[in-house]
Rosetta silent file (secondary structure, phi, psi, omega in degrees, C-alpha in Angstrom):
SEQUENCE: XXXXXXXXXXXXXXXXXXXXXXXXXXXXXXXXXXXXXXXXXXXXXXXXXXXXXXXXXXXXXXXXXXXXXXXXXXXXXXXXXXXXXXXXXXXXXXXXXXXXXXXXXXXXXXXXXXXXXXXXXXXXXXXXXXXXXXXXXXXXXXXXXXXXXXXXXXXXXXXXXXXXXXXXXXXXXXXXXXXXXX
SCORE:     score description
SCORE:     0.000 S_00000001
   1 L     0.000  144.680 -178.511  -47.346   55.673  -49.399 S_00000001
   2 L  -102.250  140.066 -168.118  -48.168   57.643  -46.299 S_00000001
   3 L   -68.687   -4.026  170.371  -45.711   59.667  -44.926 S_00000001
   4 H   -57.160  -87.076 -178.013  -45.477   58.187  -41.420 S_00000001
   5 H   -29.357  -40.371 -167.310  -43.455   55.398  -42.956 S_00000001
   6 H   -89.880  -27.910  172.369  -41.115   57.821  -45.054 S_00000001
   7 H   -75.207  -17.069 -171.008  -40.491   59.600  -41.698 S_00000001
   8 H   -70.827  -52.551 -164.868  -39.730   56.449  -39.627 S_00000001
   9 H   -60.342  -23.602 -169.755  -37.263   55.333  -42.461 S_00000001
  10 H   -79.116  -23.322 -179.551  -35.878   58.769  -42.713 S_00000001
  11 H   -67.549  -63.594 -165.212  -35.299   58.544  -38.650 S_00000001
  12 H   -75.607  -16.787  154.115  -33.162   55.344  -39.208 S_00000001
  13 H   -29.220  -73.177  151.560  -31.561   56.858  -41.785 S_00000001
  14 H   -44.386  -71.665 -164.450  -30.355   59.770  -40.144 S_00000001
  15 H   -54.991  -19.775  178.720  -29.277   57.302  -37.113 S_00000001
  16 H   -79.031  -26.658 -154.144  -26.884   55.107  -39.640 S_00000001
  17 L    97.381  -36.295 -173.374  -25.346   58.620  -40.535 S_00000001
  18 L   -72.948    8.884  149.827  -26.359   58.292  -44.003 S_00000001
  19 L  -123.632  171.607 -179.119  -28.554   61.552  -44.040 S_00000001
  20 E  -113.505  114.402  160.730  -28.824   64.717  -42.702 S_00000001
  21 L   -99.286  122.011  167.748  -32.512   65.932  -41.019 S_00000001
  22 L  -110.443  106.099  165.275  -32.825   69.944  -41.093 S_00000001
  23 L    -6.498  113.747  166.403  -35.500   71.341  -39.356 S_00000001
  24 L    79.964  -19.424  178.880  -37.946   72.952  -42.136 S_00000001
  25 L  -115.705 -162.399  155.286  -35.820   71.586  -45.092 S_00000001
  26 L   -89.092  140.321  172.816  -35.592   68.472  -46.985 S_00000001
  27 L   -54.311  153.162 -157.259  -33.089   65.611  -45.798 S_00000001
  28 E  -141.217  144.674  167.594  -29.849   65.818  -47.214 S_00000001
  29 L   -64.090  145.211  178.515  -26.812   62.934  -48.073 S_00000001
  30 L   -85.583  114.657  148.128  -24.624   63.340  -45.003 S_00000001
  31 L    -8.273  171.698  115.588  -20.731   64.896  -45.900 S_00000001
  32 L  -101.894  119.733  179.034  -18.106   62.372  -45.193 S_00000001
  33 L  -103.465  139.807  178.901  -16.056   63.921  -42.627 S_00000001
  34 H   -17.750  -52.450 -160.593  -12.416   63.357  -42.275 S_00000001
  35 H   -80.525  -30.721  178.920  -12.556   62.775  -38.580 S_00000001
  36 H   -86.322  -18.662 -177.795  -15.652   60.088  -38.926 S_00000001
  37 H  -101.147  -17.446  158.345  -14.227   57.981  -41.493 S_00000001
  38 H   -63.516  -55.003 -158.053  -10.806   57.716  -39.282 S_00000001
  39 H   -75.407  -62.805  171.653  -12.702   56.604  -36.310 S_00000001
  40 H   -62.336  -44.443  171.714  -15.210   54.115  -38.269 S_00000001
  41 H   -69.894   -8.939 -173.934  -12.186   52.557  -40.363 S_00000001
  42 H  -101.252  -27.905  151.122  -10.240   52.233  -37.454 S_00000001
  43 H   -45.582  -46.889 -153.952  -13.462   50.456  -35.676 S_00000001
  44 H  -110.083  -23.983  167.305  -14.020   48.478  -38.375 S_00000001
  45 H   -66.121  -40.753 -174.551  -10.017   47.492  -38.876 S_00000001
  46 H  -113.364    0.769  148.230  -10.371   45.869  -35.793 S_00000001
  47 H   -58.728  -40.953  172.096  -13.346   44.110  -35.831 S_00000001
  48 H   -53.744  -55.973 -177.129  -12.094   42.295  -39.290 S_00000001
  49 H   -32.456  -66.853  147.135   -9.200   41.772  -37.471 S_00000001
  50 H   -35.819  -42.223 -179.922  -10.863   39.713  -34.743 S_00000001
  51 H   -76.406  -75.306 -170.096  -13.296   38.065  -37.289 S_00000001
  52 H   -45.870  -55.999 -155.725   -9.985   36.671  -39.603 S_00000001
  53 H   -79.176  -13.024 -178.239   -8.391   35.553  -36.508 S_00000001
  54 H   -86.583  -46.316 -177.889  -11.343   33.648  -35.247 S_00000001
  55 H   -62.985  -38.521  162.321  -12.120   32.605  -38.546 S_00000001
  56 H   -21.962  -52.474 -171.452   -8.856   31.082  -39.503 S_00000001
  57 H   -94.821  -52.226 -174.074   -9.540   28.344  -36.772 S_00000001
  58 H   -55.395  -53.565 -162.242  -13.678   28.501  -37.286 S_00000001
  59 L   -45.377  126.169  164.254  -14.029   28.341  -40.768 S_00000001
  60 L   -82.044  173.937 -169.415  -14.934   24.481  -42.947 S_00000001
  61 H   -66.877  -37.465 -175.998  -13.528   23.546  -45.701 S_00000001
  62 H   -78.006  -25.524  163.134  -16.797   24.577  -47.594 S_00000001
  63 H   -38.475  -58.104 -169.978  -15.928   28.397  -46.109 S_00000001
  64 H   -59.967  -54.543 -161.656  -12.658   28.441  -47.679 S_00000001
  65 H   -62.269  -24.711  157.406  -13.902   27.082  -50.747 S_00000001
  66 H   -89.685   19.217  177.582  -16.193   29.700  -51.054 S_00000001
  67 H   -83.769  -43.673 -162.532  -13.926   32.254  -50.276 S_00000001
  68 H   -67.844  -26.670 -175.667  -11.646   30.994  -52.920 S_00000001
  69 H   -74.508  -51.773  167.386  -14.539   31.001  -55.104 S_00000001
  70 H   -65.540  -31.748  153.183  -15.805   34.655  -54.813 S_00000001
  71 H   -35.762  -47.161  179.766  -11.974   35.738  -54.773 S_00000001
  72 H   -86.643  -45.258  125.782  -11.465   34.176  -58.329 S_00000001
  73 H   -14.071  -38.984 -177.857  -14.552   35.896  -59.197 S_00000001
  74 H   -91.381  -35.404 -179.542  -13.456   39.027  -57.956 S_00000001
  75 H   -78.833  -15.130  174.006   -9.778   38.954  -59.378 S_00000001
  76 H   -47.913  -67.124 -163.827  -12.456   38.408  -63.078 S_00000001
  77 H   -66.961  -25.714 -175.415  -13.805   42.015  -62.552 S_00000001
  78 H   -60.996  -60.539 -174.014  -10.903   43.386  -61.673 S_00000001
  79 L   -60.137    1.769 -165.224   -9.298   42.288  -65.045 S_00000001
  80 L  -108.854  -32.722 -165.303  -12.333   43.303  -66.828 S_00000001
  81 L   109.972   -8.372 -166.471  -12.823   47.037  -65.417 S_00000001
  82 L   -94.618  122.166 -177.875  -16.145   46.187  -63.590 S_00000001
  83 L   -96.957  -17.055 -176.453  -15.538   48.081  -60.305 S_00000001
  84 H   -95.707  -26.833  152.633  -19.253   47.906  -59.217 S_00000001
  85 H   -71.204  -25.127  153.387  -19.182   43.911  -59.934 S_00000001
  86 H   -74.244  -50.714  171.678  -16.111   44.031  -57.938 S_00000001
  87 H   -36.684  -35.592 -179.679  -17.103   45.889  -55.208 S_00000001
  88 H   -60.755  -68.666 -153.998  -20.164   43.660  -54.957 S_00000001
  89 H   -66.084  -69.629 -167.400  -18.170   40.650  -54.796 S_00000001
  90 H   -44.325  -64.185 -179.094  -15.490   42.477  -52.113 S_00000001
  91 H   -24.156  -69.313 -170.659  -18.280   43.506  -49.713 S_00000001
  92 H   -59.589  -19.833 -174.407  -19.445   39.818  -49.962 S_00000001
  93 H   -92.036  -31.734  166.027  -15.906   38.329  -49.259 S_00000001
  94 H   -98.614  -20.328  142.779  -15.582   40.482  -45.667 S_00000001
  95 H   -21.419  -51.391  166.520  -18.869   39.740  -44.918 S_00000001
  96 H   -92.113  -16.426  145.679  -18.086   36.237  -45.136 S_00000001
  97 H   -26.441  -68.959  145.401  -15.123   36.252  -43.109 S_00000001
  98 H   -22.198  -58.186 -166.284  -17.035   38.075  -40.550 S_00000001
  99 H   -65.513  -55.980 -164.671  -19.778   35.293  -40.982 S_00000001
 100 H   -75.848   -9.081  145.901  -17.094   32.654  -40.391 S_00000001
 101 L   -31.063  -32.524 -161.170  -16.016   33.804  -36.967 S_00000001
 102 L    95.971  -27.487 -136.254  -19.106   32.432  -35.514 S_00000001
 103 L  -115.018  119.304  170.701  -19.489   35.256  -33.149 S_00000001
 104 H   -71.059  -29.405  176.773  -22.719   37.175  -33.019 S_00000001
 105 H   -92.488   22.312  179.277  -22.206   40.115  -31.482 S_00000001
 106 H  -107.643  -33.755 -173.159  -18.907   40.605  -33.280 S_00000001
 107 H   -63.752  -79.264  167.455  -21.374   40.058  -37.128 S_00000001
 108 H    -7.820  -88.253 -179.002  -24.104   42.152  -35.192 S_00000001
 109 H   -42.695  -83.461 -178.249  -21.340   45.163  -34.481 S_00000001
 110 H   -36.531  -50.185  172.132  -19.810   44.943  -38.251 S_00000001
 111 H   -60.967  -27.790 -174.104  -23.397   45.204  -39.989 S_00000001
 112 H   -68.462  -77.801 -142.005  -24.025   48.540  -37.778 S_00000001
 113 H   -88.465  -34.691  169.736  -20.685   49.968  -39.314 S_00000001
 114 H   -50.597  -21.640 -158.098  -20.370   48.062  -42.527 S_00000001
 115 L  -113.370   -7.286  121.713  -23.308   49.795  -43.562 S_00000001
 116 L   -49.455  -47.362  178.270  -21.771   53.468  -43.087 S_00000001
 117 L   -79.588   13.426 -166.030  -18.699   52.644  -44.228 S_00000001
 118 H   -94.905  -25.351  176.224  -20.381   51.113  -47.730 S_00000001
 119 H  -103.005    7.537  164.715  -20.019   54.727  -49.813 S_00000001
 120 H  -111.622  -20.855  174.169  -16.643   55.520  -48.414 S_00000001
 121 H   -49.015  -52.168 -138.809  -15.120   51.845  -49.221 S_00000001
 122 H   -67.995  -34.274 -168.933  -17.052   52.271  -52.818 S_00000001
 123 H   -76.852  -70.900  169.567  -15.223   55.991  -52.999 S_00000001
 124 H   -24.935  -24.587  161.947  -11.672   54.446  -51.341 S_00000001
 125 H   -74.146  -51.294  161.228  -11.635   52.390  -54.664 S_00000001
 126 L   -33.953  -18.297  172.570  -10.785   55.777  -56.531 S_00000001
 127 L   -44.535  163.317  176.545   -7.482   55.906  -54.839 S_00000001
 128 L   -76.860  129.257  170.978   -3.983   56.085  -56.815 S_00000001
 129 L    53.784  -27.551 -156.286   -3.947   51.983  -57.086 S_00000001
 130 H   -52.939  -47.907  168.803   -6.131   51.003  -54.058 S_00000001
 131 H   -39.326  -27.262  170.847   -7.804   48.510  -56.685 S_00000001
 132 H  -109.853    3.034  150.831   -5.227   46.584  -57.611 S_00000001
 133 H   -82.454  -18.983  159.418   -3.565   46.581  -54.176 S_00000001
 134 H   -64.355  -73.115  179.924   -6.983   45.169  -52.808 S_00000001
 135 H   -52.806  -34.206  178.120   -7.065   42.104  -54.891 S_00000001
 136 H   -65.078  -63.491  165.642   -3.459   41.256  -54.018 S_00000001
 137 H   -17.013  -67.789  169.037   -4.621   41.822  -50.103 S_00000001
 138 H   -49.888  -55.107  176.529   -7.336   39.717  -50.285 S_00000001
 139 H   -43.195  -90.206 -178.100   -5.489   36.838  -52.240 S_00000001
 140 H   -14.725  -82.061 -164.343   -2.218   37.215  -48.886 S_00000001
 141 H   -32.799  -69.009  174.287   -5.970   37.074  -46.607 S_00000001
 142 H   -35.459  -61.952 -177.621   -7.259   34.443  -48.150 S_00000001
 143 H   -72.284  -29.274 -175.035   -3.950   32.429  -48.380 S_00000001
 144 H   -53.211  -84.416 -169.001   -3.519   33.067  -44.167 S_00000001
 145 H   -32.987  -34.760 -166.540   -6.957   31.587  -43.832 S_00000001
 146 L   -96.405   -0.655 -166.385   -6.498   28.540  -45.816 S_00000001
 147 L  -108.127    9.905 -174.101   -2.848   27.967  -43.803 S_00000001
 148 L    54.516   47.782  169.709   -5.040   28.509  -40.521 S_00000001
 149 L  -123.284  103.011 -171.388   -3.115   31.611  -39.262 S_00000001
 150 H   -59.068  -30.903 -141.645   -5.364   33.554  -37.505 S_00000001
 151 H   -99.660  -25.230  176.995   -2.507   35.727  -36.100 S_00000001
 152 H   -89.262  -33.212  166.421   -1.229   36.725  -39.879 S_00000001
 153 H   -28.774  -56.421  173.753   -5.337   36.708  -41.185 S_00000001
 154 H   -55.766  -44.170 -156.083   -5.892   38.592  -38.615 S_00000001
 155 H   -79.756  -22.009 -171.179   -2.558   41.296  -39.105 S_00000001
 156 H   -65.144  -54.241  170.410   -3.557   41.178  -43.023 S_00000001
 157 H   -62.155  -43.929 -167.882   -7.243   42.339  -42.805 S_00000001
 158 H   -56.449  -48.194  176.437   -6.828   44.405  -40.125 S_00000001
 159 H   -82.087  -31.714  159.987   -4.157   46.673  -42.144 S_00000001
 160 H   -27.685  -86.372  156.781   -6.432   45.884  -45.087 S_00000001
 161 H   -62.502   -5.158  151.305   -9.114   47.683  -43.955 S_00000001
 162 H   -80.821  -38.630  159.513   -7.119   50.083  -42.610 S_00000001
 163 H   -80.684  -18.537  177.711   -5.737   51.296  -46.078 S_00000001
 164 H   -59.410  -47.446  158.524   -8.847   51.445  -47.355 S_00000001
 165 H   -54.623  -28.291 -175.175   -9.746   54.342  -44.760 S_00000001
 166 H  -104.188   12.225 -175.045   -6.526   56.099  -45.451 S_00000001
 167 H   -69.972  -54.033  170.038   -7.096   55.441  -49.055 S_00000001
 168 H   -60.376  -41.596 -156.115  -10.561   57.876  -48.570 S_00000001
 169 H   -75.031  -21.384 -170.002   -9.027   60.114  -46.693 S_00000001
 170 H   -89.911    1.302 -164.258   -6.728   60.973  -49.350 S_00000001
 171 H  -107.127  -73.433  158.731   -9.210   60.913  -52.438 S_00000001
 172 H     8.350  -53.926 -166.249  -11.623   62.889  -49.732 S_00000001
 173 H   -70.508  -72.810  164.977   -8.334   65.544  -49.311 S_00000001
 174 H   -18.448  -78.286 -159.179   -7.773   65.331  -53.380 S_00000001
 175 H   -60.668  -42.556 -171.374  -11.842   66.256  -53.934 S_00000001
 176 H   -75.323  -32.098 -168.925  -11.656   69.103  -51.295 S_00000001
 177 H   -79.498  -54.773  178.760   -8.109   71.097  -52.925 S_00000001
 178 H   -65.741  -24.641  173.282  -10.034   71.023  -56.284 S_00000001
 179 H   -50.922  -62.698  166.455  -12.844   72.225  -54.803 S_00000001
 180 H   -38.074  -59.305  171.931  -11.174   74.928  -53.101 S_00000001
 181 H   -58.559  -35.912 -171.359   -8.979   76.046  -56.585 S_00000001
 182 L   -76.744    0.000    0.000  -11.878   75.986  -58.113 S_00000001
């Protein structure tokens, strides 16, 4: 491969946040800083937010059922230990929420940020509990959605995705004091 290509990709890279370009060195994984994952979870709290309440009223019947379907699938992994087949599976369940709004520039806006926010969710599972306080969340989402109440769908994800950011910040906090002791 010619490096024109590895520089373009390396360009968009850098522009999602997920690297660092240093003059003269080699690109680097980008920190996660305290102050950027408040600001992107709190972006991204209320975009879900918007997406559950529109979907609640948007969604068919075949939406739900495949919500219900990837849910039951998801509460599987949990009970099994697989955190990387769960994760898979969550990712795919606010996606499709998002999807079932309808609304393109609200999907459009969530893939720009979803796709920063994909190694501090995956880290935000490390939390004291946040894994098993997810899957109950999502079931409470999930049950909103099927009773068509955008305004609790809505209040569910929205705090949802909001513990998950303060979830980071604290494993994030946690990672930095041993660092420091050390």
């Amino acid at each position: 491969m010619s490096r024109t290509p590895l520089r373009e990709a390396m360009k968009v890279l850098a522009a999602e946040g997920l690297i660092e370009l240093r003059p003269n060195r080699s690109p680097r994984i980008a920190d996660i800083a305290a102050d950027d994952i408040s600001e992107l979870f709190e972006a991204l709290a209320g975009i879900e937010r918007l997406a559950a309440e529109l979907a609640a009223e948007r969604a068919t019947e075949r939406d739900l059922a495949r919500l219900r379907t990837l849910q039951a699938r998801m509460e599987g992994h949990h009970r099994s230990g697989k955190l990387d087949d769960y994760f898979a599976i969550n990712g795919e369940i606010h996606n499709a929420i998002v999807r079932m709004a309808r609304n393109t520039p609200l999907r459009e806006a969530h893939e720009t940020l979803i796709t920063r926010a994909e190694r501090a969710r995956y880290l935000a599972l490390g939390a004291d509990r946040r894994w098993s306080n997810s899957v109950d969340e999502h079931a409470d989402i999930l049950a909103a959605l099927e009773a068509r109440d955008g305004e609790a769908a809505g209040r569910l994800l929205g705090a949802h995705v909001a513990r998950t950011g303060t979830a980071l910040l604290e494993v994030l906090a946690a990672s930095q004091a041993k660092q420091t002791a050390a």
